[in-house]
N, C-alpha and C positions, 0 to 999 in steps of 0.2 A: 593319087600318086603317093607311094608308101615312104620314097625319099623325100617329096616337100613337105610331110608330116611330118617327119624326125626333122628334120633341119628346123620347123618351127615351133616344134615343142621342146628343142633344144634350147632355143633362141630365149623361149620361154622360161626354161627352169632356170638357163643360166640368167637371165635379167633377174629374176626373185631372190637367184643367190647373191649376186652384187650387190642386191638392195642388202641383204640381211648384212652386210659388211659393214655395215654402217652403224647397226646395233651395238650395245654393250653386251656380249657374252655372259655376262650375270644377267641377264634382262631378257635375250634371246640369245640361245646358240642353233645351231644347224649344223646338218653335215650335205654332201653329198653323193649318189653312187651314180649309176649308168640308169638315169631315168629317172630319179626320184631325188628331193629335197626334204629332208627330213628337220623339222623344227623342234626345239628341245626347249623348255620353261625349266625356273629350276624348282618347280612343285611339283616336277613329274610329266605334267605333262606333255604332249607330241601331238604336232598339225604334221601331216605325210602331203605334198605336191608330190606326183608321177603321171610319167607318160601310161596311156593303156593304149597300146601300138594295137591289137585285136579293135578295139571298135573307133579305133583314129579319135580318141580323145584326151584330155588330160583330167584327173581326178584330183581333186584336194578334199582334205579330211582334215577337220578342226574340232577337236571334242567330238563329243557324238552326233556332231552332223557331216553329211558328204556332197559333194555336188560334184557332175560332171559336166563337163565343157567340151563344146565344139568349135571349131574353125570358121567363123565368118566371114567370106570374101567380104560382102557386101560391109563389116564393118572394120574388115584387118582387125581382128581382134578373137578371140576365146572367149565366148558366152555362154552362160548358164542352160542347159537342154530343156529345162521345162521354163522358168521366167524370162532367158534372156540377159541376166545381169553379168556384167564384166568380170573376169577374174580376177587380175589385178585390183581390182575396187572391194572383191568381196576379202581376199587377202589381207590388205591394208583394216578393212573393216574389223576381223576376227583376229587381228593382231591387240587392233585396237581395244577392242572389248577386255582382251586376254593381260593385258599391259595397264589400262583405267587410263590410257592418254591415247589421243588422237596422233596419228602417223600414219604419213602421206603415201597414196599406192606406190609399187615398181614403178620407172618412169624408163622408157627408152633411153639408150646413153648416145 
């Protein structure tokens, strides 16, 4: 169903962007458009979170790597397509790395 896709990767970007609210904008900035969260460092570089409505998944892109994610009933959740691992977990992860300090994934509000 192409509307409980968008309602949940809506649900999705928006919970990443609250989270980034919480950041210092010298530390992390973001923007948002219609599908996409775009993370901004201030060395230039950009991690992209967006909906890919065509094969019902969400894609994140963090430096040169990408992963995309599918919908698990069985875990209410967005898992990695080929390991399985969490999106929000790998988010927090690659923030982490990109920052040299540990911060905690998206958390439902």
């Amino acid at each position: 169903d192409k509307q409980l896709y968008i309602r949940r990767v809506d649900a999705c970007l928006e919970r990443v962007a609250s989270w980034l609210e919480g950041f210092d904008p010298d530390e992390v900035d973001f923007r948002t458009t219609d599908g996409v969260v775009r993370l901004e460092f201030p060395d230039g570089t950009g991690f992209v979170l967006n909906r890919q409505a065509g094969s019902n998944q969400v894609w994140y892109a963090a430096g040169a790597r990408a992963w995309h994610y599918d919908w698990s009933e069985a875990k209410s959740a967005w898992v990695d397509d080929r390991d399985g691992h969490d999106l929000f977990e790998n988010v927090a992860r690659t923030i982490s790395e990109k920052l040299d300090r540990q911060v905690p994934p998206p958390r439902a509000e």
